[in-house]
N, C-alpha and C positions, 0 to 999 in steps of 0.2 A: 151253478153248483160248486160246491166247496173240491178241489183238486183233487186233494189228498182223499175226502168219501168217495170219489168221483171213483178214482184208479183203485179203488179198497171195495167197492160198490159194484161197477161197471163195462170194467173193461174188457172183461170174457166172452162177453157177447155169445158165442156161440157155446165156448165149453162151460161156462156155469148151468148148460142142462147136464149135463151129465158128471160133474163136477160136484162133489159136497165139500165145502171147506168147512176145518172145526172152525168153532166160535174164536176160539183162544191159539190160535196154531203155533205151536214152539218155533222157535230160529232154522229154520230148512225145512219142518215139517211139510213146504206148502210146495215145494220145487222140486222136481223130478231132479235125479242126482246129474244127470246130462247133462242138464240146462242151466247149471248153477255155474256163475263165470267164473272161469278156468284159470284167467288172471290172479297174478297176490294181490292183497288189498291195498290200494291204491289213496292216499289222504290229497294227493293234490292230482288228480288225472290230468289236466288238459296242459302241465308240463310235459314234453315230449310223445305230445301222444295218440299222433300218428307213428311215431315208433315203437309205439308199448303198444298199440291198440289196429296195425296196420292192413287186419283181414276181418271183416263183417262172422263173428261166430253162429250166422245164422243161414246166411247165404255164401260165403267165401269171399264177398267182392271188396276190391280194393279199395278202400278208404282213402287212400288219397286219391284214387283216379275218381271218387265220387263226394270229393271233398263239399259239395257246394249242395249235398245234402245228408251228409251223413248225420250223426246225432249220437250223444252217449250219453249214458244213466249212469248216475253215481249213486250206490244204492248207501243208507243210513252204514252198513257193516263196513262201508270203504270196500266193498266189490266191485266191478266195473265192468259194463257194459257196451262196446263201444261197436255203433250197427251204423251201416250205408246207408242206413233212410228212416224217415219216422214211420213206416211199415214195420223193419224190423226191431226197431226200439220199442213199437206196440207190443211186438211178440215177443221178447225180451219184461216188458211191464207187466203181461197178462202172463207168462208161466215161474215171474217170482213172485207170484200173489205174497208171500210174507217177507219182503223186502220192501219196506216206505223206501223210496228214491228221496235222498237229501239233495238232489239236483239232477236236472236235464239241462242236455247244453247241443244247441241247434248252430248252422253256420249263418252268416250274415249275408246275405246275397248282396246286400245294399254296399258291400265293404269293392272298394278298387284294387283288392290284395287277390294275388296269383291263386293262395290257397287261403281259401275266405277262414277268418277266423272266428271261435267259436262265441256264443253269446248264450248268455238263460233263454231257455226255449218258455217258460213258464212267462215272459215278459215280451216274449217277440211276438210280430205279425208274421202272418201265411196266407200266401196269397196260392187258392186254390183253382189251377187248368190257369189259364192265360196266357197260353203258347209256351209255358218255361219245360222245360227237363224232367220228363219223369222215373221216377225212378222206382222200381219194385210194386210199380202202382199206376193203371192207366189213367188217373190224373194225376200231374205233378202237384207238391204239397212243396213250395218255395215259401222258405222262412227270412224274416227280416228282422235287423235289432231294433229297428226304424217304422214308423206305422205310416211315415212321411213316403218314405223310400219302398213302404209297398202297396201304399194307394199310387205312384206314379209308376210302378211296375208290374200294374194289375192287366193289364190290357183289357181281355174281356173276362178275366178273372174270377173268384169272389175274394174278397178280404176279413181273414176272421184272425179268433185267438188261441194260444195253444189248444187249449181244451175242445175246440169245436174242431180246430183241423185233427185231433188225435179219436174225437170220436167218429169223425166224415172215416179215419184210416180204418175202426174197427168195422165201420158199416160198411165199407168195401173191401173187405178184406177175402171174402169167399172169391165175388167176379177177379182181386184179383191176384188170388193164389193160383185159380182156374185158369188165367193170364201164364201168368209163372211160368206153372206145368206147362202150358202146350209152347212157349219161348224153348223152354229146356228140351224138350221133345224133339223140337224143329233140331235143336242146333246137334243132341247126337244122333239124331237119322243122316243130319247133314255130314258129320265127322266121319260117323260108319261108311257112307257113299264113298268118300274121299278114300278114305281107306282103302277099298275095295278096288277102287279104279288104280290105286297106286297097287296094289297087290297086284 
């Protein structure tokens, strides 16, 4: 399927039930005013930018400390999106339904650099579960600039391409937000405990 129908078409999965978009939606008409990136608009993002772009606006997490799968969407208006994972970049592509992204940019796992550097996700390989790192998602979803570099680091993996690892995120995106939640749950029962005992 063609990318651009694909993310214009598909990618709401859940909320296009209860969602009516116009035919013709004007410039913001389609984004909740919250959700629209908070960033100025941005013509070259991936200068500096884990410094311009350093905290996930979807989940708070650190982008550099999850550099090895974060992701950012450079939407048509030069707005910027720049999320810890391709979970969050899903959820960032499915609530600016009227923003065409003129680019997605994935990190290189394949690269030998400290903080992997970034590459077009729309040309990379993903190698989905195979022992790597998951992040915001109980399978990891590890990207490669290299389709070499993610067939030899697929383990027992699968190996697909943006489009199929970005629809694999929307069709697990319920088990695992429901993940999420009960992560986040754990960790302030846990903090409230601590508290208490220090009290």
């Amino acid at each position: 399927m063609n990318r651009r129908k694909f993310l214009a078409a598909g990618t709401t999965l859940g909320l296009a039930a209860t969602i009516v978009v116009p035919a013709e939606a004007a410039e913001g008409d389609g984004t909740p005013v919250q959700f629209i990136p908070k960033k100025p608009k941005d013509a070259a993002p991936l200068v500096d930018e884990l410094t311009k772009y350093p905290k996930c606006p979807y989940c708070g997490m650190d982008r550099k400390e999850y550099h090895f799968s974060r992701h950012l969407v450079h939407y048509s208006d030069d707005l910027v999106d720049g999320t810890c994972s391709l979970h969050c970049a899903a959820v960032s592509l499915a609530v600016n339904l009227d923003r065409a992204p003129k680019a997605i940019y994935a990190p290189d796992n394949g690269s030998g650099e400290a903080l992997k550097p970034m590459t077009n996700a729309e040309a990379a390989t993903y190698v989905i579960g195979g022992g790597h790192r998951n992040v915001m998602s109980k399978k990891a979803k590890t990207s490669f600039a290299s389709k070499v570099a993610a067939e030899a680091a697929k383990g027992d993996g699968e190996v697909v391409n943006f489009d199929k690892a970005l629809m694999m995120t929307y069709m697990g995106m319920a088990e695992d937000t429901m993940m999420i939640r009960m992560k986040r749950d754990e960790r302030r029962k846990k903090m409230m405990s601590e508290m208490h005992h220090k009290g």
